[in-house]
C-alpha positions in Angstrom: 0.0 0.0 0.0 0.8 3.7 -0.1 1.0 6.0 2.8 0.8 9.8 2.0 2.7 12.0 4.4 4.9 9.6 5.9 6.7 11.6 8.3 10.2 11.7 10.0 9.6 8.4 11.8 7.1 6.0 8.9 6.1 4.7 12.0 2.8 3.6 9.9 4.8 2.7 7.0 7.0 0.1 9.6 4.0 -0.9 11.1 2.3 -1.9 8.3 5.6 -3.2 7.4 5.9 -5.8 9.8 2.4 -6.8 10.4 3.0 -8.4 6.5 2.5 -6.4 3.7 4.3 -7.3 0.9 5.2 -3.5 -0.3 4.6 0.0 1.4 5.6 2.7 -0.7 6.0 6.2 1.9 5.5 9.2 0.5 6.5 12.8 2.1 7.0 16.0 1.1 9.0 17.7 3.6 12.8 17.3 2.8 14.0 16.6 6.5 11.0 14.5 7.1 11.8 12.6 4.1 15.4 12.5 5.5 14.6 11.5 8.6 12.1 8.7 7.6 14.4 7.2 4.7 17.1 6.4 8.5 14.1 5.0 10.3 13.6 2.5 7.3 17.2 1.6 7.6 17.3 1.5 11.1 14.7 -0.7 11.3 16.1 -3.2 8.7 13.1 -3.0 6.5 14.2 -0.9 2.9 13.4 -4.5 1.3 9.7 -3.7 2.2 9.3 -0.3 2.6 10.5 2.6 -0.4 10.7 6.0 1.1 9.7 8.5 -2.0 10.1 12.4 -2.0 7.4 14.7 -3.2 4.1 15.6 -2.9 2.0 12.6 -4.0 0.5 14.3 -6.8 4.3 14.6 -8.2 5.1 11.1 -7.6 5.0 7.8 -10.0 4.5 4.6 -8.0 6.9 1.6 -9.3 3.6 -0.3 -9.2 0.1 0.4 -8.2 -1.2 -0.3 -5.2 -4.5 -1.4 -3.1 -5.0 0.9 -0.5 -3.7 4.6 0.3 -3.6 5.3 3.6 -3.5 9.3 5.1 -3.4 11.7 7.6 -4.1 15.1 5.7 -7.0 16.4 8.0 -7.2 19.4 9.9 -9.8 21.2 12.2 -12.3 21.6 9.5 -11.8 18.4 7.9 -10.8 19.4 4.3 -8.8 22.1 5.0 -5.2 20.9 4.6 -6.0 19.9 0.7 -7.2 16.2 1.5 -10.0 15.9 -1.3 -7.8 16.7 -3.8 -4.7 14.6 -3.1 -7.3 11.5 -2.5 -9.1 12.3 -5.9 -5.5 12.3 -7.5 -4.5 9.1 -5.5 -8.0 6.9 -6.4 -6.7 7.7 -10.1 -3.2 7.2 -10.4 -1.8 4.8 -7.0 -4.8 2.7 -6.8 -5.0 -0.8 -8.5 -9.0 -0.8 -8.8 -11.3 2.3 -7.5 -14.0 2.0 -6.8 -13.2 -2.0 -5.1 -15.2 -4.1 -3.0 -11.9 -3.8 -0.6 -11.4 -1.2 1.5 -9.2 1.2 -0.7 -8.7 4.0 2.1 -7.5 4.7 5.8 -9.5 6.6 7.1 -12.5 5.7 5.0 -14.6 9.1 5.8 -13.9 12.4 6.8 -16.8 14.8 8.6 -17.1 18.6 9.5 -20.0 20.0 12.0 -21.0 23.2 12.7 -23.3 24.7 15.5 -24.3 28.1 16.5 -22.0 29.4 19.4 -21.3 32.4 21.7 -17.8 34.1 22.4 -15.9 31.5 24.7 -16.6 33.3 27.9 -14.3 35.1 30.2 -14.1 31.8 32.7 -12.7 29.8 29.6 -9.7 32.6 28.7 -8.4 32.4 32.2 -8.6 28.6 32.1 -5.6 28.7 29.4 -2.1 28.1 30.5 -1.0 30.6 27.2 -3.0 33.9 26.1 -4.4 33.7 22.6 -4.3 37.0 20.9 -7.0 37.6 18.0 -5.5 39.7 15.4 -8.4 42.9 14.6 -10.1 42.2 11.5 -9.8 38.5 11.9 -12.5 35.6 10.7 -11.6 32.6 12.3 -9.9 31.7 15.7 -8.8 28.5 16.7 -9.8 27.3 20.0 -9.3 24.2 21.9 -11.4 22.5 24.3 -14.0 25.1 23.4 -16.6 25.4 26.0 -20.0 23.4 25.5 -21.7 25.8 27.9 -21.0 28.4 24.8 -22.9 26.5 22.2 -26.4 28.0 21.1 -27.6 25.1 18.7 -27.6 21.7 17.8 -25.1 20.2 15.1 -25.1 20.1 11.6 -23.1 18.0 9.1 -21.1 21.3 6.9 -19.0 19.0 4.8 -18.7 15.1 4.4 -15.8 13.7 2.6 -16.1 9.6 1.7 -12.7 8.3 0.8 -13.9 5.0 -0.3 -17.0 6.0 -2.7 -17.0 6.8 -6.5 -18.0 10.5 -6.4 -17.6 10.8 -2.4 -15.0 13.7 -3.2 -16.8 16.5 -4.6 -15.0 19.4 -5.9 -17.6 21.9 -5.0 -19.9 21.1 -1.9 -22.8 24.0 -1.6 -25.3 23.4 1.3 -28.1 25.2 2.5 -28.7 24.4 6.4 -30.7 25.7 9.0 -31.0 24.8 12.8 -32.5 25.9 15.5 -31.5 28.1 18.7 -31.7 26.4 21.7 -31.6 28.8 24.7 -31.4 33.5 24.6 -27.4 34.1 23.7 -25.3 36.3 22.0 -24.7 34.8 18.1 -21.0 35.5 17.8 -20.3 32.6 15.2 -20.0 29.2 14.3 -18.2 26.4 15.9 -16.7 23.6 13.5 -16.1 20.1 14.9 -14.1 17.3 13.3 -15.1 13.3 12.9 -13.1 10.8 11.6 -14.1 7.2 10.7 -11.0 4.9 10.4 -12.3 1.3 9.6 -15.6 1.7 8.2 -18.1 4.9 7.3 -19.4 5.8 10.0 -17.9 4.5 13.0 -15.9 8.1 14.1 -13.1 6.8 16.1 -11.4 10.0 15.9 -13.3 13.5 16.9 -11.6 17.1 17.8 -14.5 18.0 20.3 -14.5 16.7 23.5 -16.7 14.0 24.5 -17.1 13.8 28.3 -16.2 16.1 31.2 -14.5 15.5 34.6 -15.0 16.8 38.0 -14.4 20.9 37.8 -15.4 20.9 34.6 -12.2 20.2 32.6 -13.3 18.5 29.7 -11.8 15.7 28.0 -11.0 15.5 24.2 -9.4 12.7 21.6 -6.5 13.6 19.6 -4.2 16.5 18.8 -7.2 18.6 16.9 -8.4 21.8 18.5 -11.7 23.5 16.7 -12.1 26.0 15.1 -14.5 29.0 15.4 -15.2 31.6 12.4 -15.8 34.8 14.1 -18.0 37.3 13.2 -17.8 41.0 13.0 -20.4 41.6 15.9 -22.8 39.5 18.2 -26.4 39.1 17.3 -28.6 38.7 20.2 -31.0 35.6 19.5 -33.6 33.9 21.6 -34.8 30.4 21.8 -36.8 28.7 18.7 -34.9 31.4 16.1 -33.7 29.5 13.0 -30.3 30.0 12.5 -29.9 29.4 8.6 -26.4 28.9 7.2 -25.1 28.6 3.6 -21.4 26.8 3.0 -19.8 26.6 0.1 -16.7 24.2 0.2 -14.3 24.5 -2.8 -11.7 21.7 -2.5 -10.4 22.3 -6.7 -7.2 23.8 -5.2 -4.0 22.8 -2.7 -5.7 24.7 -1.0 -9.1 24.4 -0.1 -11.7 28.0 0.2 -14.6 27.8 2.6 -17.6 30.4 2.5 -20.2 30.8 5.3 -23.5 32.9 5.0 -25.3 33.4 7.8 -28.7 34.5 8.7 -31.5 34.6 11.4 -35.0 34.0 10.5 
C-alpha cells in the first residue's frame, strides 16, 4: 500500500511493514522529514519492504500500483489541509482498482460539523495556561477544548468527505442548512467540529470536540485537533426557537481548499 505523508519516523509505514504487507511505498513532502524517515527504514532493517519517496503525492509515480492509500491530511475543519484533492488524484493514479469491493482508504470518511455558538466566555480565557491574541479584522480563531456551555444550537453535518466511494470527493460542496437556537445568547459565530471514521463509514473513532467532562469541569478530548470557530464581526442577540440558517460553500479544486459561510436569522 501507499502511505501519504509519511513523516520523519514512517512509524505507519513500519508498522504496516511488519504486520505483512508485501510493499509499502512512503511518500513525504517535507525534505527533512523525508530524511529523517528514509534512516528510520534503515534502522529498522526494513528498505526491502518499505520505499521511502520524496514529493508531494500528486508529483510522484509509484513503481507499481497499489490497493490501499492510507492518510493523515485532515485538519480542524476536515478538508482544510488539501485532503479531497490529493485522494481524488491518488484513487486515479496509486490505486489498483477504484472503486473495489476492498477497502481502498484509511481513514474511509472524513466529517465537519457546525453549530451556532457564543464568544468563549471570560471563565474559559483564564482557564488557558498561554494567552491567545485575536488579530483585529480576523474571521476565524482556533480554540481548543471550546466550552459546551457556549454553544447555542444543535449540530449540523457542513462538509462530508467519503474516501472510499465513487464521487464521495466532490470538488464543490454547496449546502443550505438551517437549525435551531436552543436557549437566549449572543450569536457570535459558528463552531466547526471534526469526525473521523477509520475502519468503516461511520464508526468516528477520531473527533476534535471533546466528549465527556470530569470533575471541575475540565473537559476531555481525543487527539491533537483543536476547533475551530469563524468569528463574526459583531454578536447578534438571539432567543430560543430562532432558526439559524447557514449557507457553506466548500471548494476543494485547489492545494488549498476556500470555505464560504452565510449566515442568517429567520
Amino acid at each position: 500500500f501507499a502511505q501519504i505523508g509519511t513523516g520523519g519516523l514512517s512509524l505507519l509505514a513500519l508498522f504496516a511493514a511488519e504486520a505483512g504487507a508485501k510493499h509499502v511505498y512512503a511518500i513525504e513532502a517535507n525534505r527533512d522529514a523525508y530524511e529523517q524517515a528514509v534512516d528510520a527504514v534503515k534502522t529498522a532493517n526494513m528498505s526491502n519492504k518499505v520505499t521511502v519517496l520524496h514529493g508531494h503525492s500528486f508529483d510522484v509515480t509509484l513503481p507499481q500500483q497499489v490497493d490501499l492509500v492510507v492518510h493523515e491530511i485532515l485538519g480542524e475543519v476536515a478538508g482544510i489541509e488539501g485532503v479531497a484533492r490529493v485522494i481524488r488524484d491518488a484513487q486515479h493514479r496509486l490505486l489498483s482498482a477504484f472503486p473495489s469491493p476492498l477497502r481502498t482508504s484509511i481513514p474511509a470518511s472524513a466529517t465537519s460539523w457546525v453549530a451556532a455558538c457564543e464568544f468563549p466566555d471570560a471563565e474559559y480565557w483564564a482557564s488557558l495556561t498561554h494567552p491567545v491574541i485575536l488579530p483585529p479584522g480576523a474571521t476565524t480563531l482556533k480554540v481548543w477544548n471550546f466550552p459546551n456551555r457556549n454553544i447555542l444550537s444543535g449540530w449540523l453535518e457542513m462538509e462530508r468527505l467519503d474516501f472510499e466511494s465513487e464521487g464521495g470527493l466532490a470538488e464543490v460542496d454547496r449546502r443550505e442548512l438551517a437549525v435551531a437556537v436552543t436557549r437566549e445568547g449572543t450569536l457570535a459565530g459558528l463552531v466547526v467540529r471534526m469526525e473521523a471514521s477509520l475502519m468503516e463509514d461511520g464508526a468516528r473513532e477520531i473527533s476534535s470536540w471533546c466528549l465527556s467532562e470530569r470533575e471541575g469541569g475540565a473537559q476531555t478530548c481525543q487527539g491533537h485537533w483543536a476547533q475551530q470557530m469563524i468569528v463574526f464581526g459583531e454578536g447578534i442577540g438571539v432567543r430560543s426557537g430562532e432558526v439559524v440558517l447557514v449557507s457553506v460553500v466548500c471548494d476543494t479544486r485547489t492545494m488549498q481548499p476556500s470555505y464560504a459561510f452565510n449566515v442568517s436569522i429567520d
